[in-house]
N, C-alpha and C positions, 0 to 999 in steps of 0.2 A: 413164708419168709419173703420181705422184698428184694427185688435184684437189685444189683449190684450196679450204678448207671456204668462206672468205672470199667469196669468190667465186661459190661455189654458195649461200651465204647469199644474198647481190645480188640473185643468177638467179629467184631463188625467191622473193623478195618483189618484183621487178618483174614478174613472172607474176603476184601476185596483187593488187599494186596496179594489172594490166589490167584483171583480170578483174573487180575490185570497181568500176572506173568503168566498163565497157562495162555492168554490171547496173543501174550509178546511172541510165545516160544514157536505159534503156528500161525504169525504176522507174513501177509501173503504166500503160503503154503495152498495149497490145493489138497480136498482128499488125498488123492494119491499120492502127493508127495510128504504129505504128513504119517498116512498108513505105512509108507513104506520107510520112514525112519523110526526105528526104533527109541532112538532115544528121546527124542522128541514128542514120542507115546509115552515112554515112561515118565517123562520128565510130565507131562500136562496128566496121567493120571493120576501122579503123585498130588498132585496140585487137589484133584478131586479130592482126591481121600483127605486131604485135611480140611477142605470145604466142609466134606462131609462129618468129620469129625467134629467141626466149631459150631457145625447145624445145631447140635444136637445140644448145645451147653444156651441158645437162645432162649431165652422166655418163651412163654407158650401163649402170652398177652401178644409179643411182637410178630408171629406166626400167623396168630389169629387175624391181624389185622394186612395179612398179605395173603390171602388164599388162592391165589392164582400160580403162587411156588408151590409146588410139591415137596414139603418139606421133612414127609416120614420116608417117600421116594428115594429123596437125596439123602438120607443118614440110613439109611439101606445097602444104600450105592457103596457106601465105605465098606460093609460087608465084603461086598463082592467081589471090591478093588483088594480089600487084604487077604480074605480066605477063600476065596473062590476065583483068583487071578488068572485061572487057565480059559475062563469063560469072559474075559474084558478082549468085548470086541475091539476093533479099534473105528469101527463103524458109527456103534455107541458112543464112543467117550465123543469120536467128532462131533453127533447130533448132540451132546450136551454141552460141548463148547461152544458150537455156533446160536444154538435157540435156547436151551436154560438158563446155561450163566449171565448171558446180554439181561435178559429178564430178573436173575437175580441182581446182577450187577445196578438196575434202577430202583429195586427194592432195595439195596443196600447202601447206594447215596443219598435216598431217601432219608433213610432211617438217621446214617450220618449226618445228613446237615439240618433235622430235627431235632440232636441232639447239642 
């Protein structure tokens, strides 16, 4: 069955409307000062997980033609962010805010202004 452009439009701007507030939430923050607020962890995990969430409803055409994202990785990550949450470093979540998302974040204007 073909996808859905509509819909893949959606998918693709709620990815970047995560990934633009998870960056707002820890906009000059330091490690440390991000690690040590909690909410501001929870607030940019949460963000993750429905990244991770909307990963997973993309086409496997538009994956394909980005292979430098880790995209079984990142719908993984939701796992671990909903049922394994005693194990979300905050170490982790920072090295995917500062070097994944940025990368996903070009993949994903990308995609947008292609459409």
């Amino acid at each position: 069955m073909p996808s859905n452009p509509e819909a893949i439009r959606r998918w693709l701007n709620d990815i970047q409307h995560h990934i633009v507030m998870a960056e707002s939430f820890v906009a000059g923050l330091s490690y440390e000062a991000f690690r040590d607020d909690n909410m501001r962890l929870y607030a940019v995990t949460r963000c993750l997980e429905i990244i991770s969430e909307v990963s997973r409803r993309l086409p496997d055409e538009l994956k394909a033609r980005h292979p430098s994202i880790e995209w079984r990785e990142m719908a993984a990550a939701g796992n671990i962010y909903r049922h394994e949450y005693e194990d979300v470093a905050a170490r982790r979540v920072w090295r995917t805010l500062t070097v994944s998302l940025p990368l996903l974040r070009v993949v994903i204007e990308g995609e947008l202004s292609s459409k």
